[in-house]
N, C-alpha and C positions, 0 to 999 in steps of 0.2 A: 505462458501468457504474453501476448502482443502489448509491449509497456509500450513501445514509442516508435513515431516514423518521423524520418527528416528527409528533406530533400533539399542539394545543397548544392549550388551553383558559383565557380569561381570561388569557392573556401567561404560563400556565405550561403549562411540558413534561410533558403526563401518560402520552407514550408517545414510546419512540425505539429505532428498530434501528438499528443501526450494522453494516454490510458493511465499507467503507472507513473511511479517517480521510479528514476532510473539515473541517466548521466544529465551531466552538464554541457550548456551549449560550447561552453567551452573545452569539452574533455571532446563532443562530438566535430567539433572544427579540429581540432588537432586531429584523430582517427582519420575524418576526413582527406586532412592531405598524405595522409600516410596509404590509404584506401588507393588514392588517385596516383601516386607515384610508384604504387605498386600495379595498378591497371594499366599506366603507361607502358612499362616491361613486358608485360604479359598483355599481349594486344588480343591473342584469342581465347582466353581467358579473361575476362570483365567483372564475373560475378566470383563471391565466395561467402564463406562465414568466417569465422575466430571470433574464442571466449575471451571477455572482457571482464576478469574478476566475475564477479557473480550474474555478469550480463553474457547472451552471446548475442554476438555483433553479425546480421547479414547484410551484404551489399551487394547493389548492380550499379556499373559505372555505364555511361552513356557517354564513350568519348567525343562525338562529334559533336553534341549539345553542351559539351563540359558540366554536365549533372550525375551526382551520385546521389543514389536512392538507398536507404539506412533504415531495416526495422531493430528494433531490439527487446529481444523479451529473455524470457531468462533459460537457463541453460537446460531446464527440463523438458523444453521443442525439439521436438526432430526437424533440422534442415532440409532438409531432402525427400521430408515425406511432406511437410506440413508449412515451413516457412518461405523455402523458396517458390513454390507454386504458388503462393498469396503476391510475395513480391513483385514475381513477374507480373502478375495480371495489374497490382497496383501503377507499376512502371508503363505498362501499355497503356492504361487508361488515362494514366496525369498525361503521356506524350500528343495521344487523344484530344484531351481536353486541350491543353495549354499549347497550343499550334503557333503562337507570337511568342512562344518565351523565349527562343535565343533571341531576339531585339532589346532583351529584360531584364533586370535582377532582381523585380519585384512583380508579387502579385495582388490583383485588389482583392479586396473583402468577397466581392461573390466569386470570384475565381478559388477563394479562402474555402467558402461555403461549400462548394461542389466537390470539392478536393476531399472535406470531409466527409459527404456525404458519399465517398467514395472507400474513405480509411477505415469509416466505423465499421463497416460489415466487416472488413478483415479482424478486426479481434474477435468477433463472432465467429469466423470459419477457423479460426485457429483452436477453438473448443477452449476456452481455459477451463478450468476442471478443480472444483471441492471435491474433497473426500470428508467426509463423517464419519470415523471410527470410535469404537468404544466396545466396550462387554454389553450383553444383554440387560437393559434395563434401568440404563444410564441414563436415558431419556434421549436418544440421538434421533428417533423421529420425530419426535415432540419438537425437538431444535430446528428440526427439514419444516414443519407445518409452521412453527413459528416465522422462521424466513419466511416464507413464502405469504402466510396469513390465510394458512387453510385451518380446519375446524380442528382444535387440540384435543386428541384422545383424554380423557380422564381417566383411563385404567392404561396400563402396560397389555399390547400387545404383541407380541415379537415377530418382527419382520422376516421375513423367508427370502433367501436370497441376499437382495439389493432393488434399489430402489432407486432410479432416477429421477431427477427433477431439473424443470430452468429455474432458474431466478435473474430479477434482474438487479440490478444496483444505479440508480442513478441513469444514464443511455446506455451501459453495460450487460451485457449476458453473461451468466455462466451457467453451466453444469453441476450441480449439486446431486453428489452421489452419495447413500446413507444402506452401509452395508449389515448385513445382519451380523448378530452378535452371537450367536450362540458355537459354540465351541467346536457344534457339528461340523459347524463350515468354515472352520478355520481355514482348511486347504485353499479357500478359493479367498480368502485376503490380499495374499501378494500379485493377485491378476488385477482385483478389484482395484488396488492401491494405486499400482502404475501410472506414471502419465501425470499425475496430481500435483497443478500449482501450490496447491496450500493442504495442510492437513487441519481437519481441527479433532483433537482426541477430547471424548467428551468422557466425565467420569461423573459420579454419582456423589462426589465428596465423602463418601463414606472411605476409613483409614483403609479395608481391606482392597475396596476396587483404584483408589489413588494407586496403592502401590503394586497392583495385578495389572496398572495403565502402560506401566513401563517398558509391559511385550511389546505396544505399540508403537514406543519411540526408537524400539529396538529397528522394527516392521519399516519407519519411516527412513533412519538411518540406511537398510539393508537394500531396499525398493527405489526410494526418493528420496536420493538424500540431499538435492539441491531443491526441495518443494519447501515451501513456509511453512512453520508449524507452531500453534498452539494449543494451551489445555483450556476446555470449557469446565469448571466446576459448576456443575448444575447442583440442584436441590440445596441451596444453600438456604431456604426455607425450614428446613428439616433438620430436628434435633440430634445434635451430635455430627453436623457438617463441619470439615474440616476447613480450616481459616485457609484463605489465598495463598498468601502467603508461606503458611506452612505446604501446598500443596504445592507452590513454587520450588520452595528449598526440596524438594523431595525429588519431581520430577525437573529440573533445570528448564522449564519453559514457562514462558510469560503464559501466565493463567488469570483466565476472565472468569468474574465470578456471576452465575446467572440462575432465576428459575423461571423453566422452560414456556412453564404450563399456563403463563400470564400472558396475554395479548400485549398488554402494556409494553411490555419488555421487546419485541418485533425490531423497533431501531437502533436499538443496543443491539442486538444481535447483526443487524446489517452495520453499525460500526466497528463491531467487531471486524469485520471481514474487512472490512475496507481497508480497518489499521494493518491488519493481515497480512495482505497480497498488497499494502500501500500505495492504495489506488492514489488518483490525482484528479484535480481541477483544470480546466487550460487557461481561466485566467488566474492571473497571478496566483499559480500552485498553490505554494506553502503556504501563504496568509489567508487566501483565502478557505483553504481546508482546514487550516487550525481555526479560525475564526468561525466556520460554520459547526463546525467538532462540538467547538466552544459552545454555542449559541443550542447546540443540541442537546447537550447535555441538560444547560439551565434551562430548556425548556424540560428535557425528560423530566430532571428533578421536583420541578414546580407540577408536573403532571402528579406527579407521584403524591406531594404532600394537597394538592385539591382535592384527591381521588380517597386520601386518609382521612381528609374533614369532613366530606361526604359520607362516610362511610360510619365515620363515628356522632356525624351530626344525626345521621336517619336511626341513632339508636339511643340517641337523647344523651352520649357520651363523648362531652370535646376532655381529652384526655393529650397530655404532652408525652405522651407514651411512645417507643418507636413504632412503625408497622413491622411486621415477619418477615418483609426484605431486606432489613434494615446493612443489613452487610452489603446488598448488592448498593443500594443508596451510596453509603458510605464512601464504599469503594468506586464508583463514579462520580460524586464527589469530588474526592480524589484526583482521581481522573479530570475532572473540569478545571483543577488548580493548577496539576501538570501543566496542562497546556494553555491555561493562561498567563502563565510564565514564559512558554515557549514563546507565545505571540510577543510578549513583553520584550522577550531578546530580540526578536527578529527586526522589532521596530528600531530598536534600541542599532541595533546593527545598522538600518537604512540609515540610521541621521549620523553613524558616524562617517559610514562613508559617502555622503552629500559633505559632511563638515570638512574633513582629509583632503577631497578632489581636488586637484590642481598644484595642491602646499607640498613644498621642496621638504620640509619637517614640519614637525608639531609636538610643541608638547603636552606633557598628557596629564599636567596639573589645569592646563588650556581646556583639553576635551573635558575632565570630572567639572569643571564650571559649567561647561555649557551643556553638558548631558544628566549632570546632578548624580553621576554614577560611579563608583569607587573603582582604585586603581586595578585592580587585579581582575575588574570585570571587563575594564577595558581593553587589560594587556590578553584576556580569553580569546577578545573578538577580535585582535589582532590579529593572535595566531592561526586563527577559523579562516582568517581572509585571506593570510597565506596560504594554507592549504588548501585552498580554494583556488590558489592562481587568480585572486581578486585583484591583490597588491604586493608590490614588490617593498620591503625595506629591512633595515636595520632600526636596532637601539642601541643608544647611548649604553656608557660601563653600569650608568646606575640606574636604566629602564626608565628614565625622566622626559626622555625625549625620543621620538623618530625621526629618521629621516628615507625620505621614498624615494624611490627608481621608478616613476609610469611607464 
């Protein structure tokens, strides 16, 4: 999957689409000059790739403009068959487009606009690709029609083959592939598998197929082992479904707990994916996807308890009783705390460093006054901002004071 394009002029970023979260602009300026110091050497060579941790990095240098052009998606693209043919074409067309940019270092909003309207197709031609595996009868089409919001079978019936589908998410396309389950066609699994940004293994919650699920992460391991993967526990409706949790500790993967067969549930399931393949926002990323995460949830939730008073109002029964999803509830729920906590630090993070900017030291009986927040949560987001190459400093012998290097 195409997470991100930059294009970067004299060691600055003057163009970035963001699909995914991926690196930092500060991890992509540094690459950068290392990109161009190596294009300098190798004058007829300009273009290449190299894996970046769990990213792989392609680029074309354009010496005579001093632009390099940077996609990055994750390591399960083929270069050569699928990324560098996007790149070039994207490089030809911003050179196209942007005919005054060496006079430049910036560009306006609608030269912004067109630029995009030139990046999005490329995550689209680069196919990113679900897979939906599971055993027969785990409900993995039931999950394909819910994505997508086509009509929900009511009985099980088992799919022959495989089964393609688009979906889209947000301006995004993918490929959603939901292969058959039955045993006959095992042989043809590790063809179907291949290629697949994300896996989601769907099980039935029942103890026998949770633990018969684990050929699959074997499958994933052996096929794709750089693809995102998690477990759908479907049918958590149904008597003697096993707890999340317990189907976590079993299978070592984040498992979301779901039943299929409800329309309701459609957005949950497109969060799901998105947490997934950890799509992104292009403005302000991270706040604002936790914030909308956020705001999705208490709406899902609020959806769910109008939908139970209606339900028990038209049968003359207002009852404080749970509904029969009530695990799924819970567990987004949950989920909606998670991350308004998250948001909570993130904020929590901007005003320390607005507060810090500029100050030779600080200490940090000074920040708990003015942020109302104890010490050991301060000295966390120190150390995040160091690893982040945010800021430079030391502490004191007894952690009471910084002091900074800008």
């Amino acid at each position: 999957m195409l997470r991100q394009i930059f294009v970067i002029k004299k060691n600055n970023i003057i163009y970035r689409r963001t699909f995914g979260n991926a690196l930092s602009d500060s991890e992509v300026e540094d690459l950068s000059f290392k990109i161009w110091n190596i294009a300098k050497k190798r004058l007829e060579q300009t273009s290449s790739h190299s894996d970046y941790f769990k990213f792989r990095i392609a680029y074309d240098v354009e010496l005579n403009k001093e632009l390099i052009f940077i996609f990055i998606t994750g390591l399960i693209d083929d270069y050569f068959r699928t990324i560098k043919p996007q790149l070039t074409i994207f490089k030809t067309q911003f050179l196209n487009l942007i005919e005054i940019l060496p006079k430049k270092n910036k560009l306006s909003n609608s030269e912004i606009d067109q630029l995009n309207s030139i990046a999005d197709p490329m995550h689209r031609n680069l196919k990113p690709k679900i897979a939906v595996v599971g055993f027969s009868g785990v409900g993995k089409t039931t999950i394909k029609k819910l994505i997508r919001l086509d009509e929900i079978p009511l009985q099980h019936v088992p799919t022959i083959t495989g089964d393609i589908a688009t979906i889209k998410i947000g301006d995004l396309f993918f490929h959603l592939f939901d292969f058959a389950g039955q045993e006959e066609f095992r042989y043809l699994w590790k063809t179907f598998i291949k290629g697949s940004d994300a896996v989601l293994v769907v099980t039935d919650s029942t103890q026998d197929k949770v633990y018969e699920s684990s050929f699959f992460l074997e499958l994933i391991q052996n096929e794709v082992p750089h693809a995102r993967a998690a477990i759908i526990g479907n049918k958590q409706d149904l008597r003697g479904a096993m707890d999340i949790k317990e189907i976590e500790k079993i299978l070592g993967l984040i498992t979301y707990p779901m039943i299929a067969n409800r329309v309701e549930n459609h957005d949950k399931m497109i969060n799901i994916i998105s947490e997934i393949l950890d799509l992104s926002y292009e403005s302000t990323p991270l706040i604002d996807s936790l914030v909308e995460k956020s705001q999705f949830l208490e709406e899902s939730i609020q959806f769910r308890k109008e939908e139970k008073l209606k339900i028990n109002t038209s049968n003359n029964i207002i009852k404080g009783e749970e509904s029969p999803d009530k695990k799924v509830n819970e567990y987004y729920s949950d989920k909606k705390q998670d991350l308004n906590d998250e948001i909570g630090d993130m904020i929590y993070k901007e005003r320390l460093l607005a507060l810090i900017k500029g100050k030779k030291s600080v200490k940090i009986d000074y920040i708990k006054k003015f942020l109302k927040i104890d010490s050991d949560r301060i000295i966390t987001y120190i150390f995040d901002f160091i690893r982040n190459d945010l800021i430079e400093c030391e502490f004191n012998e007894d952690n009471t004071e910084l002091y900074f290097t800008f």
